[in-house]
VEXKOL-435835 format. One record per residue: chain; x, y, z of N, C-alpha, C in turn. Coordinates in steps of 0.02 Angstrom, whole numbers, plus 50000, padded with zeros to 5 digits. Layout:
// residues N
ATOM:balo:nu:nv:nw:cau:cav:caw:cu:cv:cw
ATOM:A:X:Y:Z:X:Y:Z:X:Y:Z
...
//
This chain:
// residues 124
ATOM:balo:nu:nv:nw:cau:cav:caw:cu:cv:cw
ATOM:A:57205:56436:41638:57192:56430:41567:57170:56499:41541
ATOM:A:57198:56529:41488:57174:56560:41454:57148:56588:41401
ATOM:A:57108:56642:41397:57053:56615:41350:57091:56599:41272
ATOM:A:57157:56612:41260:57184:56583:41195:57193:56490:41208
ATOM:A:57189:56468:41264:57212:56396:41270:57156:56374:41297
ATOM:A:57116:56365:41233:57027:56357:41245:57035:56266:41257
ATOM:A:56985:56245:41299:56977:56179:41305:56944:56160:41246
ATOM:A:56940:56116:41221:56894:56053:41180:56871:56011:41194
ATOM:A:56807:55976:41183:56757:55937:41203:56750:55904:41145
ATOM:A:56776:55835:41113:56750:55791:41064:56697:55758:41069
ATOM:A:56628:55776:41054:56572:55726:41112:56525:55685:41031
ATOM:A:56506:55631:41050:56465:55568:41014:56391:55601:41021
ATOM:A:56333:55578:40987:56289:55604:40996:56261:55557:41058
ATOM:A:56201:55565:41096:56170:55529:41132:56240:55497:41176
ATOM:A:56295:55534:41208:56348:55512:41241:56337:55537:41322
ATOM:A:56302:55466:41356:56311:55532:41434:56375:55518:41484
ATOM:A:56429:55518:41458:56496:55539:41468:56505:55601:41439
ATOM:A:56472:55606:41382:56496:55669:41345:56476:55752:41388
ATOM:A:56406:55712:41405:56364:55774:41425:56376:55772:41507
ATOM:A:56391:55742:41547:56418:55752:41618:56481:55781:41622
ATOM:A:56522:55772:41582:56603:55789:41546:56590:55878:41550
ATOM:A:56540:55901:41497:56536:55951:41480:56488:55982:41523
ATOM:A:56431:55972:41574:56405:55992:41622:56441:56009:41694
ATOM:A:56508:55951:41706:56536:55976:41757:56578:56030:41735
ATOM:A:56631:56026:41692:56671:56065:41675:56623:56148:41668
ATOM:A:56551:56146:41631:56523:56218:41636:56516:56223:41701
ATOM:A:56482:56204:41741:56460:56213:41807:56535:56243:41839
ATOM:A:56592:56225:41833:56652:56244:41860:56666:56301:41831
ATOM:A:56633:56328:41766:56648:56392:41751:56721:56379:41689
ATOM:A:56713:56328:41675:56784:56331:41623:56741:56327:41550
ATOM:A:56779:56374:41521:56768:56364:41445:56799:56331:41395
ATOM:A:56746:56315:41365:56786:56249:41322:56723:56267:41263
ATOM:A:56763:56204:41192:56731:56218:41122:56701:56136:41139
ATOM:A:56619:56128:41094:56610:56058:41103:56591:56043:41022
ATOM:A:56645:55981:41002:56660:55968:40936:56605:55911:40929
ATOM:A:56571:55908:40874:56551:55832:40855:56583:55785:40834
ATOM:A:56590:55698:40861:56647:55675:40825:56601:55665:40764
ATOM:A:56549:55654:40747:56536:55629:40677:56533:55658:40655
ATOM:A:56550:55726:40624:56578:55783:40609:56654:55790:40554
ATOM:A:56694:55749:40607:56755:55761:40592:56757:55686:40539
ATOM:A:56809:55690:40499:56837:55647:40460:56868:55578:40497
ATOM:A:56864:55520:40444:56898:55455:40461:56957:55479:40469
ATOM:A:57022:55487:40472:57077:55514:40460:57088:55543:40542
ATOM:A:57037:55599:40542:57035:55614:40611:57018:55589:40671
ATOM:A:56976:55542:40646:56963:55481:40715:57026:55418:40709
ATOM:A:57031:55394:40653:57097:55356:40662:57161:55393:40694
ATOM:A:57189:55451:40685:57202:55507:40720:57204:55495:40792
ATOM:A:57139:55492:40828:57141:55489:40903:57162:55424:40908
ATOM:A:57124:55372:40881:57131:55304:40912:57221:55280:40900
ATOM:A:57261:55313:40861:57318:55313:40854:57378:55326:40912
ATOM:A:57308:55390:40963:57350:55425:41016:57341:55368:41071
ATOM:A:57275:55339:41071:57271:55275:41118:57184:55329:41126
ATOM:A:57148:55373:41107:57097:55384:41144:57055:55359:41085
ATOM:A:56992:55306:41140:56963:55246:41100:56895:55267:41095
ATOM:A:56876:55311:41155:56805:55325:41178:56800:55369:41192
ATOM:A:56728:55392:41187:56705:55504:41200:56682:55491:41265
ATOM:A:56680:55551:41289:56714:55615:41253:56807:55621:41252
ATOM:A:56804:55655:41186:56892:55644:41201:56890:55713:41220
ATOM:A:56931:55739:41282:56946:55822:41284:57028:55836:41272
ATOM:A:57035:55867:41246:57105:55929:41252:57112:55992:41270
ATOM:A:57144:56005:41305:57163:56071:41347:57216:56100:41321
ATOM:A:57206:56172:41338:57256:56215:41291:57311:56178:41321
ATOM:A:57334:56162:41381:57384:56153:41407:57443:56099:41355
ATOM:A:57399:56063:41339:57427:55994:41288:57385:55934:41329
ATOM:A:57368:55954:41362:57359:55874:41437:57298:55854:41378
ATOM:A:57277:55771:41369:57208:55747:41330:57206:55689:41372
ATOM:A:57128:55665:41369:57102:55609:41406:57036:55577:41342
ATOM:A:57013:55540:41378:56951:55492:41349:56912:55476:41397
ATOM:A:56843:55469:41404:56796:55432:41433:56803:55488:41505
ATOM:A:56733:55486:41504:56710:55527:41578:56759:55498:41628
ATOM:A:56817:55580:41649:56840:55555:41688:56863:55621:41746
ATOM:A:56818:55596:41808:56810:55654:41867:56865:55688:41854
ATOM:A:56928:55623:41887:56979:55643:41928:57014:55700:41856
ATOM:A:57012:55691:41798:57035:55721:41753:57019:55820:41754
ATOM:A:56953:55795:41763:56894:55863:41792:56908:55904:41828
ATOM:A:56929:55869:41878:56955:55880:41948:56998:55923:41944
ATOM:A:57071:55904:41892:57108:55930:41912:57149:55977:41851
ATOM:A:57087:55988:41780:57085:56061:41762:57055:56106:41790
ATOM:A:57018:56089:41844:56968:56148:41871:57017:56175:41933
ATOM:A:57066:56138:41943:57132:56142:42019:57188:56208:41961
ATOM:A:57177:56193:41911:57246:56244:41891:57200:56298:41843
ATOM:A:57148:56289:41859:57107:56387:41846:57147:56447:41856
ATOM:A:57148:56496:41829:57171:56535:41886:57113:56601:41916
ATOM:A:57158:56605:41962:57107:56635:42036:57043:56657:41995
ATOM:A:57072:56706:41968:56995:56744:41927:56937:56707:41903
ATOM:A:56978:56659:41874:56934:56621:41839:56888:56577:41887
ATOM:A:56915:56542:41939:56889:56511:41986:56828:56576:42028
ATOM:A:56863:56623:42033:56786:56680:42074:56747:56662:42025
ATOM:A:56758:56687:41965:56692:56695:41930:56637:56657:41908
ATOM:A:56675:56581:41922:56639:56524:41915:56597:56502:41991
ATOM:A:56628:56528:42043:56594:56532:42108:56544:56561:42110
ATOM:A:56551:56654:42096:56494:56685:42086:56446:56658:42076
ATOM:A:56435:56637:41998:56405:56599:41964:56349:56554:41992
ATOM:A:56397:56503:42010:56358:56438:42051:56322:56465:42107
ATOM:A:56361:56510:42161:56305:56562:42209:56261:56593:42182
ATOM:A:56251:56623:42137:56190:56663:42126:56128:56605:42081
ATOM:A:56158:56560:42062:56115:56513:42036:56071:56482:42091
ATOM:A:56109:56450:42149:56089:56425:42206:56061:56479:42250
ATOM:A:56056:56526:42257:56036:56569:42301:55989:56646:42257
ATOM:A:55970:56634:42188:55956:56681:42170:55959:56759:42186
ATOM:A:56030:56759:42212:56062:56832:42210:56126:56823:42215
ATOM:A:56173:56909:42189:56238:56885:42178:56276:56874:42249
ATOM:A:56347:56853:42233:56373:56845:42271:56391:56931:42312
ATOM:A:56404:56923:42369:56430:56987:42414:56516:56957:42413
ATOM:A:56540:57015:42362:56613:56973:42349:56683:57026:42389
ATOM:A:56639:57076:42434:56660:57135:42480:56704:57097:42533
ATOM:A:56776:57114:42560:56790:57109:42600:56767:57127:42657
ATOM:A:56788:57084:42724:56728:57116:42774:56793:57175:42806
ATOM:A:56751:57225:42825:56799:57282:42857:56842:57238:42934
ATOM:A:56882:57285:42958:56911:57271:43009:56891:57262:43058
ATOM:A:56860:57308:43068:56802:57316:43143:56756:57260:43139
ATOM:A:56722:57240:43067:56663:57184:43078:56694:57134:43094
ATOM:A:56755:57106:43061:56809:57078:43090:56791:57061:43163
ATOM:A:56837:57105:43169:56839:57090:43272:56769:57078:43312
ATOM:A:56725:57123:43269:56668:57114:43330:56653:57030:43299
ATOM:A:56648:57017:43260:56652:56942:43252:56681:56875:43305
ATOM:A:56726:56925:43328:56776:56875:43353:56763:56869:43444
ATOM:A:56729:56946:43457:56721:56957:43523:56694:56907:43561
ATOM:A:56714:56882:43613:56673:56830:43639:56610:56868:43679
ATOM:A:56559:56817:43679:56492:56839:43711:56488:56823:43767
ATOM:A:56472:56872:43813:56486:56869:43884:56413:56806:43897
ATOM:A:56445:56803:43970:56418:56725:43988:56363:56733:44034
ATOM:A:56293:56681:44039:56245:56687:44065:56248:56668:44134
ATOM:A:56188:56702:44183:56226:56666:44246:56174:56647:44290
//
């Protein structure tokens, strides 16, 4: 996704679909806009319920893909077509949160490599 094919977040007030919706998706590092539906116009909610989405949060993705109601597997699998970059930086992220320092995002050299690999001689 990119940053022109911004996600959307339609969220209800006091909705905790809305706010697990939009907590996993940050925690994954994806950006998205979060709309109020009571905000938007009758027109625009008859609008959704027209498309078949009945219940918040409603999301849309730049992609075109839309859903309704807290839904993982949906979660799941905008956070599967990130791309690479976007997925490090959302890793970073979550590591330095959990570990209060950044990530070491260095390839390991060659040599540390191998000595890694060396087997350790045996006791006797």
């Amino acid at each position: 996704m990119t940053d022109t094919e911004v996600l959307t977040i339609y969220s209800a007030p006091n909705c905790m679909g809305c706010k697990m919706t939009a907590r996993a998706l940050q925690k994954a590092g994806v950006k998205f806009k979060l709309v109020d539906l009571t905000t938007l116009s009758p027109e625009a909610i008859e609008a959704f319920k027209a498309e078949g989405l009945m219940q918040a949060p409603i999301v849309r993705t730049g992609e075109g893909d839309q859903w309704s109601g807290f839904r993982p597997d949906k979660i799941k699998q905008t956070v599967e077509t990130m791309p690479a970059d976007q997925v490090d930086e959302a890793l970073a992220k979550i590591y330095e949160e959990r570990f209060g320092k950044p990530m070491d995002t260095a390839k390991p050299t060659q040599e540390a490599t191998q000595r890694e690999r060396k087997p350790k001689p045996r006791r006797q």
